[in-house]
C-alpha positions as a Markdown table, in Angstrom:
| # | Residue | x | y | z |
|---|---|---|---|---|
| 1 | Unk | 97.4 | 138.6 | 78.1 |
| 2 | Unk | 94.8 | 140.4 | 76.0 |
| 3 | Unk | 91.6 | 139.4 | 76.6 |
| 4 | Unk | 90.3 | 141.3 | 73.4 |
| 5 | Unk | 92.8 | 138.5 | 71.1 |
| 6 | Unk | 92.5 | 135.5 | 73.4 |
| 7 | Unk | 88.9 | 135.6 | 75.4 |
| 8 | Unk | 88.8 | 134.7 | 78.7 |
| 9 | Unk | 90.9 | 132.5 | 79.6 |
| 10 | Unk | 90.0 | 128.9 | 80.3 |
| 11 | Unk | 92.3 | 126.0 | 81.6 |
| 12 | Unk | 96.3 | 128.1 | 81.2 |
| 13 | Unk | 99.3 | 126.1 | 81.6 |
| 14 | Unk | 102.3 | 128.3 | 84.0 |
| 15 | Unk | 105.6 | 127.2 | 82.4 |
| 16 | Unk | 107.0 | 129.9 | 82.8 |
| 17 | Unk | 109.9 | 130.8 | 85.5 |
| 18 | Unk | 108.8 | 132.4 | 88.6 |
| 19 | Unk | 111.8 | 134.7 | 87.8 |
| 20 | Unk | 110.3 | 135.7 | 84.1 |
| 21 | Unk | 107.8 | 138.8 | 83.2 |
| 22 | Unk | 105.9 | 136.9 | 81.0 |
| 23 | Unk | 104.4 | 134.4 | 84.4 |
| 24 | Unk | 103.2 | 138.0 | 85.8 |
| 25 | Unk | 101.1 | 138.7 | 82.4 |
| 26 | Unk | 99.7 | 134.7 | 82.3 |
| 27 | Unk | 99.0 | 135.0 | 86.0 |
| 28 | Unk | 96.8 | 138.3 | 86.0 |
| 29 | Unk | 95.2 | 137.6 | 83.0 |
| 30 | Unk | 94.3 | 134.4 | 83.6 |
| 31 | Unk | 93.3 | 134.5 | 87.2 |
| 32 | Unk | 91.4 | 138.3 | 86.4 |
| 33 | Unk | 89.5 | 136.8 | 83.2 |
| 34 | Unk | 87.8 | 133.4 | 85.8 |
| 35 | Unk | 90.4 | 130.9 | 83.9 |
| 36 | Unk | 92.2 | 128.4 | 85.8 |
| 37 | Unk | 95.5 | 128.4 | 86.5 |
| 38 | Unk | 97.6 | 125.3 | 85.6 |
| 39 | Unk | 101.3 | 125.3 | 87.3 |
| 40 | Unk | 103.4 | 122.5 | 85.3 |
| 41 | Unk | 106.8 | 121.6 | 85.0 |
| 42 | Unk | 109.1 | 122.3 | 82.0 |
| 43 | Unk | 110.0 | 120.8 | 79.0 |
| 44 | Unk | 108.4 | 119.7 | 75.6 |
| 45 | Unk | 107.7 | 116.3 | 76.8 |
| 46 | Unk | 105.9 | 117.5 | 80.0 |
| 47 | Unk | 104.4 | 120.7 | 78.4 |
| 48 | Unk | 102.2 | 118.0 | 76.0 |
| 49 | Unk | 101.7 | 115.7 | 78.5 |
| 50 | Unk | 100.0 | 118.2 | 80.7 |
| 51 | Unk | 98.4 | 119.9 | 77.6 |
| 52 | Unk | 95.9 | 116.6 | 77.2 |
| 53 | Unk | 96.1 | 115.9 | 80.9 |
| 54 | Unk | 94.4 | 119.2 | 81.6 |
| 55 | Unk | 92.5 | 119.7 | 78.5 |
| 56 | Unk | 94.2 | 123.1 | 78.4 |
| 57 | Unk | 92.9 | 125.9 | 76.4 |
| 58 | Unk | 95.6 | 128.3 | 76.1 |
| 59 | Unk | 99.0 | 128.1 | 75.7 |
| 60 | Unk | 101.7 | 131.1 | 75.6 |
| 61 | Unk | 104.9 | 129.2 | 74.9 |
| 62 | Unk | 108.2 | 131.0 | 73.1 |
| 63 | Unk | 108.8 | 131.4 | 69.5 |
| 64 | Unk | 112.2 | 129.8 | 69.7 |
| 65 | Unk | 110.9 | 126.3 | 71.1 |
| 66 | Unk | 107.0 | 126.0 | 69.5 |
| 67 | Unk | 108.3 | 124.5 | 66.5 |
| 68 | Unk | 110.1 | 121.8 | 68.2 |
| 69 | Unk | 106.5 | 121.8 | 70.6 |
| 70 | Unk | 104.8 | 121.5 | 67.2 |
| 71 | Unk | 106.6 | 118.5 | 66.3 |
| 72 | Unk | 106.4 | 116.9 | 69.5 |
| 73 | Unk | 102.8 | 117.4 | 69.4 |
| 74 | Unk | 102.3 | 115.9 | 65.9 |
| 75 | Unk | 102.3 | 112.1 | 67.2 |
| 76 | Unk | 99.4 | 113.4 | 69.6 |
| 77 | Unk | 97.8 | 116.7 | 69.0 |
| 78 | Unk | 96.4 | 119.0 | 71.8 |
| 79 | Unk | 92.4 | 119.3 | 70.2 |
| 80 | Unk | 91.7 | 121.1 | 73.7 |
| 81 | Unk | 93.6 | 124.6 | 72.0 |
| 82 | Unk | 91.5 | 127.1 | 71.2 |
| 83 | Unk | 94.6 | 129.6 | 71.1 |
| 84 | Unk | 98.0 | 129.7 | 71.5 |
| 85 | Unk | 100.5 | 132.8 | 71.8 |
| 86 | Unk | 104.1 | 133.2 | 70.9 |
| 87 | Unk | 106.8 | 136.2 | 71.4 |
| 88 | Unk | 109.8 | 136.7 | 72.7 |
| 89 | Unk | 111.8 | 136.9 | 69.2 |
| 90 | Unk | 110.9 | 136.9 | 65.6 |
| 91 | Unk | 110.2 | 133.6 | 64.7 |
| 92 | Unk | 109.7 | 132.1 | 61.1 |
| 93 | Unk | 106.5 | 132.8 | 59.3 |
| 94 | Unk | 106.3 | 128.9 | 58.2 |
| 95 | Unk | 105.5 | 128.0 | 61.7 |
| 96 | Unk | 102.1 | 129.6 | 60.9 |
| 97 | Unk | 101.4 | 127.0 | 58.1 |
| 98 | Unk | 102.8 | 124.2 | 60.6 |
| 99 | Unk | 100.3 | 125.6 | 62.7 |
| 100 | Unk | 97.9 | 125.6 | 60.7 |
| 101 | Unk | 97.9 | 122.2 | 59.4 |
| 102 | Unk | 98.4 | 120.5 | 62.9 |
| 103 | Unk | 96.1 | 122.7 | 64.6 |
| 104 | Unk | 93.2 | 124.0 | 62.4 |
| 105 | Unk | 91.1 | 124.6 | 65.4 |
| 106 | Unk | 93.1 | 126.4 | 67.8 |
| 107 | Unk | 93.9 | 130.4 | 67.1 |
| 108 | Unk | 97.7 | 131.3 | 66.5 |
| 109 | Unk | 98.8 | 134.9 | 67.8 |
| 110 | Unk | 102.0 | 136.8 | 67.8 |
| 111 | Unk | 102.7 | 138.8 | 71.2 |
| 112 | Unk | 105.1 | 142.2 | 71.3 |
| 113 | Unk | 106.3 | 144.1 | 73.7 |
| 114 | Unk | 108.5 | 146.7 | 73.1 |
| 115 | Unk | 110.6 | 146.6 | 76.2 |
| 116 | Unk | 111.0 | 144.3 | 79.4 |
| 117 | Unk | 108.6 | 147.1 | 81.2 |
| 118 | Unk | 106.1 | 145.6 | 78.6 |
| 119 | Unk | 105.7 | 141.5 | 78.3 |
| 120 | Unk | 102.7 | 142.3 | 75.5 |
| 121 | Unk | 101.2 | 145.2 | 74.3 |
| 122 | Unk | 100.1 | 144.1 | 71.2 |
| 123 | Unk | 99.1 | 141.2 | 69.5 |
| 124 | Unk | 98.6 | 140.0 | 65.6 |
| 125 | Unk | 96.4 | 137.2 | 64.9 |
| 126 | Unk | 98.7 | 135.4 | 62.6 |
| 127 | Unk | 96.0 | 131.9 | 62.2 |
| 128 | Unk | 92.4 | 132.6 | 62.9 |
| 129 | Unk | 90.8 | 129.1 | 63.9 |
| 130 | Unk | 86.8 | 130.3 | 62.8 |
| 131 | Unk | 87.8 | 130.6 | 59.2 |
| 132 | Unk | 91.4 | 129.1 | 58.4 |
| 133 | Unk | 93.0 | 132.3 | 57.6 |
| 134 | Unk | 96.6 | 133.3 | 58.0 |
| 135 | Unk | 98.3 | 136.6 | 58.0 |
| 136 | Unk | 101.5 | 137.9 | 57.6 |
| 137 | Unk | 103.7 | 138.7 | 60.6 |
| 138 | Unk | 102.5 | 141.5 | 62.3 |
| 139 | Unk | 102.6 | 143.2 | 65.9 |
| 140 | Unk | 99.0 | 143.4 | 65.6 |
| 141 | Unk | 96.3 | 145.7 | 67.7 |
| 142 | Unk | 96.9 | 147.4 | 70.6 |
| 143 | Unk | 95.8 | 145.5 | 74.1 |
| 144 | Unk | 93.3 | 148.4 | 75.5 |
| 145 | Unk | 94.6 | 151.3 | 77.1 |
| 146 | Unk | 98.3 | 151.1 | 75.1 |
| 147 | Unk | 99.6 | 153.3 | 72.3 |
| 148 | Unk | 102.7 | 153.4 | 70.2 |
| 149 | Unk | 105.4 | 156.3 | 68.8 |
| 150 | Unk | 107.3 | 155.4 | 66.6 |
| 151 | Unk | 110.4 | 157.8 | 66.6 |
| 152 | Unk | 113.5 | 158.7 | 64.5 |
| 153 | Unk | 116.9 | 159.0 | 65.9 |
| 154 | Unk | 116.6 | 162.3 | 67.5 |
| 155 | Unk | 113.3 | 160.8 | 69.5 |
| 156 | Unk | 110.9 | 162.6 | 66.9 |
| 157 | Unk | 107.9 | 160.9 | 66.0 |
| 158 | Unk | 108.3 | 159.9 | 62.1 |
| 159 | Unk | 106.0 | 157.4 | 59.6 |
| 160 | Unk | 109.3 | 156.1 | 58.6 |
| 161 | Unk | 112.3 | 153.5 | 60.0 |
| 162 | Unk | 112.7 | 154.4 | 64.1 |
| 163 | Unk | 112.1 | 153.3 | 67.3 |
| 164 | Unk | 109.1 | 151.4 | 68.7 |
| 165 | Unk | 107.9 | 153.2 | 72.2 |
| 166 | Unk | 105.5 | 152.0 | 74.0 |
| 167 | Unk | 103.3 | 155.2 | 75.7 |
């Protein structure tokens, strides 16, 4: 996780699948940054259950179930977010607005990785919780110590249409 988008990390939910690249990101960053680390079971209903139960902080859930999440959690919403962080695919640029209406205080980012070497290496704040703002869809800053190519077909760097490498 990037510490320079999402702070330290403070209570983190693990819902992830031992098995899956993104647990080793949640892990280090959370356990390296002094958060605690919150191991839960799966599934919407159990994800907001232990949300309020924990008073959780963070959240890195995927782009293809937080809307569903989002409408689970509009009969009860988690006021303990301060951010929450979503990848794995593209996902619709009206879940920011969802997001925004049912969780003005809590900090909506967009995580990229180029490859499955890379869970995140970027991130773009999409909903900014100190002011209310929204921004298009974006792969955001660099975490530290990451830089991008992007290349043409013949593996040339090019300020046009290529491929997204991760250095």
């Amino acid at each position: 996780m990037g510490v320079d988008q999402f702070g330290a990390a403070g209570q983190v939910l693990l819902l992830h699948s031992p098995a899956s690249d993104l647990t080793t990101s949640v892990v280090f960053w959370t356990v390296l940054t002094g958060g605690t680390l919150i191991i839960g079971a799966c599934g919407l209903a159990a994800t907001i259950d232990l949300v309020h139960q924990h008073r959780s902080t963070h959240l890195i859930y995927p782009a293809s179930l937080y809307s569903v999440f989002l409408d689970r959690a509009s009969e009860r919403p988690p006021t303990t977010l301060r951010a929450v962080g979503i990848g794995s695919e593209r996902w619709s640029p009206a879940v920011i607005e969802r997001h925004a209406r049912l969780l003005p205080n809590t900090s909506l980012l967009n995580e990229y990785g180029p490859t499955e070497a890379c869970v995140c290496s970027s991130y773009g704040l999409v909903y900014d919780a100190s002011n209310g703002g929204q921004a298009p869809m974006s792969i955001g800053r660099l975490v530290r110590n990451t830089g991008y190519l992007l290349l043409d077909t013949g593996g040339r760097p090019t300020t046009g249409t290529g491929e997204c490498r991760r250095t």
